[in-house]
N, C-alpha and C positions, 0 to 999 in steps of 0.2 A: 520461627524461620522465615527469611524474606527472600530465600532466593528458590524462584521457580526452577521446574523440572522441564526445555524444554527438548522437544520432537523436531525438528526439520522435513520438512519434506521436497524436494528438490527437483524441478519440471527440466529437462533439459531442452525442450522446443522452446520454452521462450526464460528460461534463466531465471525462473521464479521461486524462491524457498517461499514456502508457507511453514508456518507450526504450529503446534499444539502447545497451550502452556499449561502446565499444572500445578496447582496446588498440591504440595504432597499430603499435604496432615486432611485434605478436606476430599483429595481425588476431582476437584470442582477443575474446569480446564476452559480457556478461552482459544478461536482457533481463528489465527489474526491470517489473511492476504490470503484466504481459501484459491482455487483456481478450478476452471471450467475448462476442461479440453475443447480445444475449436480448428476445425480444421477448414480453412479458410476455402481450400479453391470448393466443396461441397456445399459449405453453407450448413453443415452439422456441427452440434454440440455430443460429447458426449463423456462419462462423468471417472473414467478409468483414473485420472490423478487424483480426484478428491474420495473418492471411493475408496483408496487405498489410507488415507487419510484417517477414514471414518471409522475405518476396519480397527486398527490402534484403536483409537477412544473407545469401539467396544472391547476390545480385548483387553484394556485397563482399566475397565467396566470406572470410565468417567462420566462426567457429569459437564455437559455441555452449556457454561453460564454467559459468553460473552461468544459474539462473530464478529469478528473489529475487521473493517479495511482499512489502512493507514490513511488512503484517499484513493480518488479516482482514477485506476490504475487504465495505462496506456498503453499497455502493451499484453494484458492476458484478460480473461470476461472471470471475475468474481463467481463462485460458487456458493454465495452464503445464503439464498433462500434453497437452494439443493441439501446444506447442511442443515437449516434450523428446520425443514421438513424431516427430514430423518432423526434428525437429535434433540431439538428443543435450542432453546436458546435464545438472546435476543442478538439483531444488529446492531450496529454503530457504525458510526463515523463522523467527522468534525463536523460543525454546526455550519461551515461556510461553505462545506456539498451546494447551497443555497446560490454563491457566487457561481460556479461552477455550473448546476443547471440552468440558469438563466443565459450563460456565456451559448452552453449549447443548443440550449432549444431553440437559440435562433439558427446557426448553424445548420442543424438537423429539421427547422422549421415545422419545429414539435406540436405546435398550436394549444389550443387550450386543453384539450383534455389529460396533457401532460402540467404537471402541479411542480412549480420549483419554491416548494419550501421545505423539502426533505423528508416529507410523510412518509416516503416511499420505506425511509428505515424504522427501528424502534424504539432508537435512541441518536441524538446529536448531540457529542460530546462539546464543551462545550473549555477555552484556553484554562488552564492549571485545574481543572476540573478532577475532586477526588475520586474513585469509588475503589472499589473492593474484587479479587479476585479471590474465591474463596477466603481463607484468612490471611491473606497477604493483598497490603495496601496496595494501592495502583494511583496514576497520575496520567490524566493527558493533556500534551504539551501541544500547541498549534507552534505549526512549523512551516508555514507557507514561502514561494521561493521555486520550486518545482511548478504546486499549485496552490490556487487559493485556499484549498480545504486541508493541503497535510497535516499529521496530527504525525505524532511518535507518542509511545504510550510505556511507561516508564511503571513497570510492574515487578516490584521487592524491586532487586539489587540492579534488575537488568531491562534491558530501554530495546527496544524494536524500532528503529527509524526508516522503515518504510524503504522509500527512495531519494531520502533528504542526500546518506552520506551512501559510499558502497564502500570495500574494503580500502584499505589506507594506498595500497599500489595502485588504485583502480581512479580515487576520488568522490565524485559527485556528482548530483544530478544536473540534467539540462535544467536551463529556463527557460525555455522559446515555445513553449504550448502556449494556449489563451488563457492570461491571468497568469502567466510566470513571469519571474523578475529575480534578476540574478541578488541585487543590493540584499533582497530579502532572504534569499536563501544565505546568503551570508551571516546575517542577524541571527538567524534562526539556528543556523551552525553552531553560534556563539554560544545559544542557548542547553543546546546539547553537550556544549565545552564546559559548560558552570556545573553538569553533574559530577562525583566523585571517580577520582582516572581509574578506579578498576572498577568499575560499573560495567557489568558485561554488554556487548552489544551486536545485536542483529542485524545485519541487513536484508533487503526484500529481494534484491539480484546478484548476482555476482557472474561477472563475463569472461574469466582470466585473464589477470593485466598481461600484458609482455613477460615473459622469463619465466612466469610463477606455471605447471604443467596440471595444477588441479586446482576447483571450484572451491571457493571459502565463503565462510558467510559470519562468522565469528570472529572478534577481533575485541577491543574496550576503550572506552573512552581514552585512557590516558595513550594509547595506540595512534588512535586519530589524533590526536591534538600533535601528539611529536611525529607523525610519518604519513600521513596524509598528503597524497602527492599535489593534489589543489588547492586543500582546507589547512596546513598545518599553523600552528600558531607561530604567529611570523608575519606571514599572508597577511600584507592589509586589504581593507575593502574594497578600495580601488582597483589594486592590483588583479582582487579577484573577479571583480566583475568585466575589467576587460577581458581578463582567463576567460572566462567563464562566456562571455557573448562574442568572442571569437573564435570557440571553441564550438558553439551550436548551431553558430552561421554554417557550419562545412555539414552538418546533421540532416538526415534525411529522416522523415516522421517513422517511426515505429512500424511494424508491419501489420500490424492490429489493431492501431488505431481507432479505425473510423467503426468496427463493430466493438470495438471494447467500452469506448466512452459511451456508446447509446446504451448496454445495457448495462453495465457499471453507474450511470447515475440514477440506475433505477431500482439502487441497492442489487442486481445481480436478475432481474425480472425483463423479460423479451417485452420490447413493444407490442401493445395489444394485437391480437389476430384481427385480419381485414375478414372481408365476406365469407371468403369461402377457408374461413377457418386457420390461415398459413399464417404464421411470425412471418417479418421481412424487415431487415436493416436496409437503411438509406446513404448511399456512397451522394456527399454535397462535391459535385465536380468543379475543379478549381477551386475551392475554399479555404483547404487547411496546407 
């Protein structure tokens, strides 16, 4: 059997599906774009979405073998040392997290005791790169375009594309973060277009286009390629990148930003405590 079982799990504060995938013959489960409650104006974490998350995988008495983040999300703070505490497991994410922490440690003027070569995780996948989820093959595909590091990870029949595409009414990601570039996300689309059209497929948000009155997050490659309101096949490159960089020009950054990239490139880990014991994120005034 090559097509997983999966779980949705659905954040309405910031539009975030995480899920659970399972192997059904092995019960082994990967649990890809986990999330961290954050309540911004407090400065508190706290773990009521990923907890309920967790609660499933025991009550399917799984087996927790992969915590994949597609990449460095912008808009919610990662919960996967919260899950591999509790369940086991390893992290991951693309090998070019590498690009990405370096962009930001200047930024956030991390200095040296911050390390950008990805330690932080337990695995960096690494482009076409095979492995295994339980007995069903798996693949990760770099997909950068968004950002330097995305990945989509292509496990049995059905592919998780993060934030590359979102539902076909909806389109596509920005490129105006540091290290995005529309041209590539374009390429990178391509690549997701070369898998088979009913190859089921995820995305990481969903915001309701116009007209449509509920949140989706399923849809299939052959979907995308014919109705994709930015991406459809048709679309040339040019075309899309002017789409596409006149479209994030009118874009105002994410509302989570500036704490979600410091602890998201730290695989999901607070910046070290100062003196007297406190975490504290750094707001770079004028920067981004």
């Amino acid at each position: 059997m090559n097509t997983p079982h999966v779980s949705p799990f659905f954040d309405q504060t910031t539009k975030t599906v995480s899920y659970v995938v399972t192997d059904p013959s092995t019960k082994k489960c990967a649990v890809i774009d986990s999330l961290l409650d954050y309540d911004q104006a407090s400065g508190r974490t706290h773990t009521t979405s990923v907890d309920t998350l967790i609660a499933h995988i025991k009550k399917e008495a799984l087996t927790v073998e992969w915590i994949i983040d597609t990449h460095v999300h912008a808009d919610h703070l990662t919960a996967a040392p919260y899950v591999k505490k509790k369940l086991g497991g390893r992290t991951g994410i693309g090998e070019h997290i590498v690009q990405v922490q370096k962009v930001f440690s200047e930024v956030f003027n991390e200095g040296q005791r911050f390390h950008t070569n990805g330690e932080q995780f337990d695995h960096l996948f690494k482009d076409n790169e095979s492995y295994k989820l339980g007995n069903i093959d798996a693949l990760a595909i770099h997909t950068p375009g968004h950002t330097p590091a995305c990945m989509v990870h292509l496990i049995g029949d059905t592919v998780f594309v993060g934030d590359t595409l979102f539902m076909p009414d909806f389109g596509t990601a920005r490129c105006d973060f540091p290290g995005g570039d529309a041209k590539q996300l374009y390429q990178s689309i391509q690549k997701i277009y070369q898998l088979p059209d009913e190859t089921h497929l995820y995305t990481c948000h969903d915001y309701k286009a116009k007209g449509r009155d509920h949140y989706a997050w399923q849809t299939t490659v052959g979907a995308q390629k014919e109705n994709n309101v930015q991406a459809h096949t048709g679309v040339s490159e040019e075309d899309f990148i002017k789409m596409r960089e006149a479209r994030d020009a009118t874009l105002g950054m994410p509302q989570l930003i500036i704490p979600s990239v410091q602890v998201n490139m730290r695989a999901g880990n607070l910046p070290e405590p100062e003196n007297n014991g406190i975490h504290y994120l750094k707001v770079p005034l004028n920067k981004l």
